[in-house]
C-alpha positions as CSV (number, residue, x, y, z in Angstrom):
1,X,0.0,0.0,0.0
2,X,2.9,2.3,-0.8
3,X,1.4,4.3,-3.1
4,X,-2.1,5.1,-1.1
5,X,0.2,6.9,2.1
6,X,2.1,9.5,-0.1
7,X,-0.9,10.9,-2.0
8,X,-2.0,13.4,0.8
9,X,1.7,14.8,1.3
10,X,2.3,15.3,-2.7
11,X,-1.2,17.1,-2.7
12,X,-0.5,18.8,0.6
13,X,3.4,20.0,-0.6
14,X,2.2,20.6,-4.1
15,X,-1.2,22.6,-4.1
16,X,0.5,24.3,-7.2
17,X,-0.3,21.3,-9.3
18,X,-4.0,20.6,-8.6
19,X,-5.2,22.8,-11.5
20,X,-8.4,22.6,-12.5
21,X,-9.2,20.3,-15.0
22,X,-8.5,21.4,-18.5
23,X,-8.6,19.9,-22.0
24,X,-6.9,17.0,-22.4
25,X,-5.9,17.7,-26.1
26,X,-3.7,20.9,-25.1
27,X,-1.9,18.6,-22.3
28,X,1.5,16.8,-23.5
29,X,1.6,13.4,-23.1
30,X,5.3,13.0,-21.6
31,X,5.2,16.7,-20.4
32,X,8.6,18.6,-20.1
33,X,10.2,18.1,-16.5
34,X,13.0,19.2,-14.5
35,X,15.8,16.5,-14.5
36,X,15.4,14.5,-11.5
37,X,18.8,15.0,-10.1
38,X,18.2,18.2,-10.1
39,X,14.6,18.2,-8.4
40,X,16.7,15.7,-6.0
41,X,19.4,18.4,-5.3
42,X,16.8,21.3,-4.6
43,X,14.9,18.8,-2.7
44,X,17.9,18.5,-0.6
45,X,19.0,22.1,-0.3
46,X,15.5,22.3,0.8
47,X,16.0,20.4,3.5
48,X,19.3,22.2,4.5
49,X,17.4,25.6,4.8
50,X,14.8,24.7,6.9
51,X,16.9,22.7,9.0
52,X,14.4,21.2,12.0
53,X,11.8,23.9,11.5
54,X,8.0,23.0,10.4
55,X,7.4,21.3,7.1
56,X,10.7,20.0,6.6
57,X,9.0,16.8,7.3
58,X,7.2,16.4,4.7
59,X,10.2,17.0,2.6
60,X,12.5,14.0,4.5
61,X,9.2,12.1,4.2
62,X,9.1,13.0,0.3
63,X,13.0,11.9,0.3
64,X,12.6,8.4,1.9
65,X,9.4,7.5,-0.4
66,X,11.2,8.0,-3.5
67,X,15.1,7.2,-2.4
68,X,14.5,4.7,0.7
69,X,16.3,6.9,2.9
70,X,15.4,5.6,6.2
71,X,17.5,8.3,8.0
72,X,15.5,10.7,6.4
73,X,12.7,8.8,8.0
74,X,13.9,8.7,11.2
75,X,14.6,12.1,11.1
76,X,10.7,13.1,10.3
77,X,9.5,10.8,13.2
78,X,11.2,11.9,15.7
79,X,10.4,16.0,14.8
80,X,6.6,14.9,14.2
81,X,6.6,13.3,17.8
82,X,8.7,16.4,19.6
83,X,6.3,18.7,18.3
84,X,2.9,19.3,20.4
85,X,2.2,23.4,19.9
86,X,-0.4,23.7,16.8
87,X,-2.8,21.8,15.4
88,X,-0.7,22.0,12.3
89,X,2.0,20.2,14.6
90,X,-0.8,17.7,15.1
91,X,-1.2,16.9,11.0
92,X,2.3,16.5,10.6
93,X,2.1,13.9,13.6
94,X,-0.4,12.5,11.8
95,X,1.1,12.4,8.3
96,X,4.1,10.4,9.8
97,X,2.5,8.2,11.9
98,X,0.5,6.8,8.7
99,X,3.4,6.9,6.9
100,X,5.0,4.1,9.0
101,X,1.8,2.3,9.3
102,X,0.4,3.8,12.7
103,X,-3.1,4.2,11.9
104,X,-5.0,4.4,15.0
105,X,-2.4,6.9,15.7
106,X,-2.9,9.1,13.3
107,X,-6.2,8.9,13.0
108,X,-6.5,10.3,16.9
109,X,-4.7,13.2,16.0
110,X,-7.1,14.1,12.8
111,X,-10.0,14.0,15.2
112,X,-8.0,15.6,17.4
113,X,-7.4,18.2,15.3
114,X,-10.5,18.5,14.4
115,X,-11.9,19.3,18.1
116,X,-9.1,22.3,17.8
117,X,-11.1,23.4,14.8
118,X,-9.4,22.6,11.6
119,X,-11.7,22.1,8.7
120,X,-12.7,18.9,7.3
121,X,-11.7,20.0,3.9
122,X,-8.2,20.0,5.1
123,X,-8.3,16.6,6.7
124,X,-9.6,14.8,3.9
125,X,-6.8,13.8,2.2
126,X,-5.1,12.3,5.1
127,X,-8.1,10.8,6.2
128,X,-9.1,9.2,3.1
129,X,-5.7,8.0,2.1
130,X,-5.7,6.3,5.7
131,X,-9.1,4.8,5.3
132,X,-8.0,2.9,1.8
133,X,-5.0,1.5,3.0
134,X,-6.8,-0.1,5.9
135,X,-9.4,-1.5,3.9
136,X,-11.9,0.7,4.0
137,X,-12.0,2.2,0.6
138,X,-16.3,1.8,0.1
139,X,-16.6,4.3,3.2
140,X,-15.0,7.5,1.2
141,X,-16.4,6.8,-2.1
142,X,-19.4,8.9,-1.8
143,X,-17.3,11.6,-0.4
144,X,-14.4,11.9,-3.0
145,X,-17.1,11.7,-5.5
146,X,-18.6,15.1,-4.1
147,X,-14.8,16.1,-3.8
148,X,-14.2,15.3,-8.0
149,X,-17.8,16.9,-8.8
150,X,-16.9,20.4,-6.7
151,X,-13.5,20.6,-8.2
152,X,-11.9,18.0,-10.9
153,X,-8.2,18.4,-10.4
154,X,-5.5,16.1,-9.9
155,X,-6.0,15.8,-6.1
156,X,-10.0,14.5,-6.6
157,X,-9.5,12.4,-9.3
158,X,-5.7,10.9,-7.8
159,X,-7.3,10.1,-4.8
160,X,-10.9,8.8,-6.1
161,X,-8.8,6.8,-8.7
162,X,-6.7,4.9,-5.9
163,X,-9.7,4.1,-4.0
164,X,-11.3,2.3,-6.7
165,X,-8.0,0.5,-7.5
166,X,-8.4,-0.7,-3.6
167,X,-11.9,-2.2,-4.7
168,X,-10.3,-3.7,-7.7
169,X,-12.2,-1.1,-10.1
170,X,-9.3,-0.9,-12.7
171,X,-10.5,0.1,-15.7
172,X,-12.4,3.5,-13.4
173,X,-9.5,3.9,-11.6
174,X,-6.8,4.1,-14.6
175,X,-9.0,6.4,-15.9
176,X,-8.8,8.9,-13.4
177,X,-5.1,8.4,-13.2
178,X,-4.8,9.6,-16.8
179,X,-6.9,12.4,-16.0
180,X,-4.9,13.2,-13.1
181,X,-2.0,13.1,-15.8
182,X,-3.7,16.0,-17.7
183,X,-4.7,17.9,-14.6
184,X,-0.9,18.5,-13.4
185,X,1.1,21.6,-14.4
186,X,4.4,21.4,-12.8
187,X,8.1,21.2,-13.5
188,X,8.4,18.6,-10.5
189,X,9.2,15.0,-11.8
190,X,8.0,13.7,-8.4
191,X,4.3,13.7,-9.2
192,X,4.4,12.3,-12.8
193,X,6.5,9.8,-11.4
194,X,4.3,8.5,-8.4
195,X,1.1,8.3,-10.5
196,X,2.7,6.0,-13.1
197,X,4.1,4.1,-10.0
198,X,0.4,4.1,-8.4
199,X,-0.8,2.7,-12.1
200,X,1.8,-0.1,-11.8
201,X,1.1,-1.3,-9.0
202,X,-2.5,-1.4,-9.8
203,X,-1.6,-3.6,-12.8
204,X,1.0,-5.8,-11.9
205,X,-1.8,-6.3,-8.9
206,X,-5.6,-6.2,-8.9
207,X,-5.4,-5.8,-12.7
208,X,-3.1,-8.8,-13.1
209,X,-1.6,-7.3,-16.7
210,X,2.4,-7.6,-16.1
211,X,3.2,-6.3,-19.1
212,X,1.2,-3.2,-18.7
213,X,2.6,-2.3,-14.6
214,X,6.0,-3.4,-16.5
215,X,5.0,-0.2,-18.7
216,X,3.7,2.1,-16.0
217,X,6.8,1.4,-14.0
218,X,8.7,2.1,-17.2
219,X,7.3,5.5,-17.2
220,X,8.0,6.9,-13.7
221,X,11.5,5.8,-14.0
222,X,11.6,7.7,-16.9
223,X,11.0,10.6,-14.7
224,X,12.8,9.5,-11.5
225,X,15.0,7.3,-12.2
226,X,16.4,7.1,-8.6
227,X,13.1,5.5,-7.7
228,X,14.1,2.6,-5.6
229,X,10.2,1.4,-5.2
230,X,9.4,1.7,-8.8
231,X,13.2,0.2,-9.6
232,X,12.2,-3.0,-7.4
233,X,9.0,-3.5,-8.4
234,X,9.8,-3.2,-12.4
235,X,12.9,-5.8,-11.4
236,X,10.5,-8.3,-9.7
237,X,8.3,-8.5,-13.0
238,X,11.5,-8.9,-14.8
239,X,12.7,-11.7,-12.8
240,X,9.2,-13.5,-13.2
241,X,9.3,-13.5,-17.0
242,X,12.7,-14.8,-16.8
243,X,14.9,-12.1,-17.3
244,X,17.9,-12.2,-14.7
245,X,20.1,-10.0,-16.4
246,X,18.1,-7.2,-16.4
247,X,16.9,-7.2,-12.7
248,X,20.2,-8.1,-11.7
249,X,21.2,-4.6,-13.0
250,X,18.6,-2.6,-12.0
251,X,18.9,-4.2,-8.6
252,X,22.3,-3.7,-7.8
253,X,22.8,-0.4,-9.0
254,X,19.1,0.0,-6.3
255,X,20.9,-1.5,-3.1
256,X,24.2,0.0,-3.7
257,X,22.8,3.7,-3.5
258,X,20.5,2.7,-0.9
259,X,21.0,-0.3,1.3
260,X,17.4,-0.9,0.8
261,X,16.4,-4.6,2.5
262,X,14.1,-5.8,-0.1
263,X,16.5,-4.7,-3.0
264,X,19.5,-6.7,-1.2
265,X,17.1,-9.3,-0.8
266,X,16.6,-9.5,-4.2
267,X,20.4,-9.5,-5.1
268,X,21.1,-12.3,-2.8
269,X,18.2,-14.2,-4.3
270,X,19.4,-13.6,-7.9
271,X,23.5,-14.3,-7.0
272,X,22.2,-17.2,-5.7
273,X,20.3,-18.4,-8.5
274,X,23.2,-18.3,-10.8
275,X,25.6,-20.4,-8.3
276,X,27.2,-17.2,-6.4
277,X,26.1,-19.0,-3.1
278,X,29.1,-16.8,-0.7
279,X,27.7,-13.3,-2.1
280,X,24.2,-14.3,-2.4
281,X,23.6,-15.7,1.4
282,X,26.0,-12.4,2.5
283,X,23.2,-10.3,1.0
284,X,20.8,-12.1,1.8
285,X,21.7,-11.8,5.6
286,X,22.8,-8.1,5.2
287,X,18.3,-7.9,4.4
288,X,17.2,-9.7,7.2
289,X,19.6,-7.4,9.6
290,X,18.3,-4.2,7.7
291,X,14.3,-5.3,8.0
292,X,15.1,-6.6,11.4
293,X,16.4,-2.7,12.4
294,X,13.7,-1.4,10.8
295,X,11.0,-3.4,12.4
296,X,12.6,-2.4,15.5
297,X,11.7,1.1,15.0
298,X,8.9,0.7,12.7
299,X,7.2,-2.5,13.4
300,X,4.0,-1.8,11.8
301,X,5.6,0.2,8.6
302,X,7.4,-2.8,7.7
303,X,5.6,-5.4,8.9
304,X,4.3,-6.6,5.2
305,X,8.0,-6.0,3.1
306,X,9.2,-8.6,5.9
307,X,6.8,-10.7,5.6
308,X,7.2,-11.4,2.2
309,X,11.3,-11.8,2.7
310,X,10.7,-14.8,5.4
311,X,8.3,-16.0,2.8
312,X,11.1,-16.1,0.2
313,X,14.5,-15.6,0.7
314,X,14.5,-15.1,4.4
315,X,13.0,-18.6,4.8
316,X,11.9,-18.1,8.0
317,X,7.7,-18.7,7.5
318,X,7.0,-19.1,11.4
319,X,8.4,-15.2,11.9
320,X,6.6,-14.5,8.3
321,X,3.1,-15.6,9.7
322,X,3.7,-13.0,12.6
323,X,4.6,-10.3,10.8
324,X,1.3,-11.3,8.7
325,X,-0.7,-11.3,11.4
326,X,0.7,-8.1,12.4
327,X,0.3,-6.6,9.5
328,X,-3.7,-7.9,9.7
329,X,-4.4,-6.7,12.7
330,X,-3.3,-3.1,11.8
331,X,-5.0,-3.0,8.1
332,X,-7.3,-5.7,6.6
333,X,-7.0,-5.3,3.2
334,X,-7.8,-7.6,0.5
335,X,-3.8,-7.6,-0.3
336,X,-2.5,-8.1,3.8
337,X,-4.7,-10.9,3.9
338,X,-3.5,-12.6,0.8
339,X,-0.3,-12.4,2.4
340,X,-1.6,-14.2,6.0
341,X,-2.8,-17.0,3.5
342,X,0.3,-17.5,2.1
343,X,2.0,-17.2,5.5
344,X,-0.2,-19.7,7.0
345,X,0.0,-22.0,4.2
346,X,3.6,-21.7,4.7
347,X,3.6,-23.1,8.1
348,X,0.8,-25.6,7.8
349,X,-2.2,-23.8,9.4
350,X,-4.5,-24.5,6.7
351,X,-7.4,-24.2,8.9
352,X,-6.2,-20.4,9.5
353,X,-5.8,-19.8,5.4
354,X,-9.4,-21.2,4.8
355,X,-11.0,-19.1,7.4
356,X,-9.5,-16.1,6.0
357,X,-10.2,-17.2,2.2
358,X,-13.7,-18.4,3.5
359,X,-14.5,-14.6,5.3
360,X,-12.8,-12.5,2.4
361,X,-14.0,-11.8,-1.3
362,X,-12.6,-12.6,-4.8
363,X,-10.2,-9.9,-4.5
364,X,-8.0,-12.2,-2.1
365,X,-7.4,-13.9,-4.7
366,X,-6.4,-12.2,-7.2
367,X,-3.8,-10.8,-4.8
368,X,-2.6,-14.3,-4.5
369,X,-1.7,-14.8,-8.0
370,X,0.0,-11.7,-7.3
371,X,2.0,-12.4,-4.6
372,X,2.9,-15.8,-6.1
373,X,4.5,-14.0,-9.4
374,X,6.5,-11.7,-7.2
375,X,7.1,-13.8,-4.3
376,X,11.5,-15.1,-4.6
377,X,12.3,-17.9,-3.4
């Protein structure tokens, strides 16, 4: 659910971009962009300028969704948590909360600031993005329907369109994403870049087209390329249909910049595939100490990531089936319970995987096929 948590901060960071909707003809297709190592660099003097002072974390937040920087993330926590003057100190809690997986968390401080007076207008985006990724997608239809009627722009129709991709309505929801497309009017790469993301992952999951996410993913690289998500996602589909060689590059080049868990995972998985046992296990090891660290400090953000490692190459399914049910507990979703399914499969409580197959609808399964493709053993 990566893609559902960053939505509210782009549109929060970037009013300048939600322009009202315009016609589509006068819109480029691959509109002009500012390189992304330089939209990184200003990101980062940014950063520099302001320093510990309000707002900078949504910029370290921004940073660590597009470059796994988990310092950067660190960094935003602990401000977000020091902070207890304004209500707006309250929103940013909130923003970071959900964006390691706390919820409940920040969910009390919306309502809370809500009691202080801040408008509902200006707590829908956080709200709703929170209310997808735990599953609850039908309960803000209505609402961002209203939202897309009273003003069409790339914030309505982003966020309506990732709802109905959480209900599995693809064709609607890429759709709206195009739309969203032609709505934006920035320089910024970021944007471009985390719509075609949000497209793959729709796709390569509840649509079940490879070759089209392989093409979305395609696409935000092409604005980002420092992506690390969109880089290890594209690389998973390439190492389904076969082609090693490929992922192994984009991979490497992923964990060296980054130390990314899931990347290095990866790595170890492919070295060991083509008989580089030493290197492979070393990497593979180096992951399960980097996802052990960060479920330490985050162990609800990463509860799902490291679940799917100690399915795979972390061959670990007991501590996989906890971090499953961990991650269950905090969101059920059609895709986290997939994932307890194949968890509990995986350690032989098949009375636990029919229960949850038995109480869930067809979407579970299509996000088994999913995790199935992606899933490296």
């Amino acid at each position: 659910m990566k893609i559902i948590k960053l939505w509210s901060l782009l549109i929060l960071m970037f009013p300048g971009v939600c322009v009202l909707a315009s016609d589509a003809r006068h819109v480029s297709a691959e509109p002009d962009t500012t390189a992304s190592i330089i939209a990184i660099a200003n990101l980062d003097q940014q950063i520099a300028q302001l320093r510990d002072e309000p707002d900078v974390e949504d910029l370290l937040i921004l940073r660590e969704e597009f470059l796994a920087d988990y310092g950067a993330l660190d960094r935003a926590s602990a401000l977000a948590e020091s902070r207890f003057v304004s209500t707006q100190d309250l929103l940013k809690r909130a923003q970071a909360r959900a964006t390691v997986h706390r919820f409940a968390d920040a969910l009390s401080d919306l309502e809370g600031a809500k009691q202080h007076g801040v408008s509902s207008v200006q707590l829908v985006p956080l709200s709703a993005s929170i209310l997808i990724a735990t599953g609850h997608a039908t309960e803000v239809i209505a609402q961002l329907k209203k939202d897309l009627i009273r003003n069409p722009s790339f914030a309505s129709r982003s966020m309506l369109a990732t709802a109905y991709a959480a209900m599995g309505r693809v064709d609607e929801a890429d759709r709206l994403y195009a739309a969203a497309l032609a709505d934006l009017n920035t320089t910024l790469p970021f944007p471009y870049a985390w719509i075609y993301f949000g497209r793959g992952l729709m796709w390569a999951e509840q649509g079940q087209n490879p070759a089209r996410a392989e093409a979305m993913y395609t696409q935000a690289l092409a604005y980002v390329p420092e992506f690390a998500a969109a880089n290890i996602s594209l690389a998973k589909l390439e190492m389904a249909r076969g082609d090693n060689t490929a992922a192994r590059k984009r991979i490497s080049q992923v964990a060296r910049s980054t130390n990314q868990p899931e990347a290095l995972a990866l790595l170890g998985a492919l070295d060991v595939r083509n008989g580089d046992l030493v290197e492979g296990n070393e990497e593979i090891s180096r992951a399960r100490q980097r996802f052990e660290s960060l479920l330490v400090r985050y162990p609800l953000g990463f509860a799902d990531h490291a679940a799917e490692f100690y399915l795979g190459p972390g061959h670990d399914p007991e501590r996989a089936w906890l971090l499953a049910e961990r991650n269950l507990a905090n969101r059920e979703t059609d895709r986290s319970v997939a994932l307890a399914v194949k968890a509990a499969e995986a350690t032989g409580r098949y009375q636990e995987a029919c229960n949850l197959l038995r109480k869930h609808g067809p979407l579970v399964q299509i996000y088994l096929k999913s995790l199935e493709r992606v899933l490296v053993q």
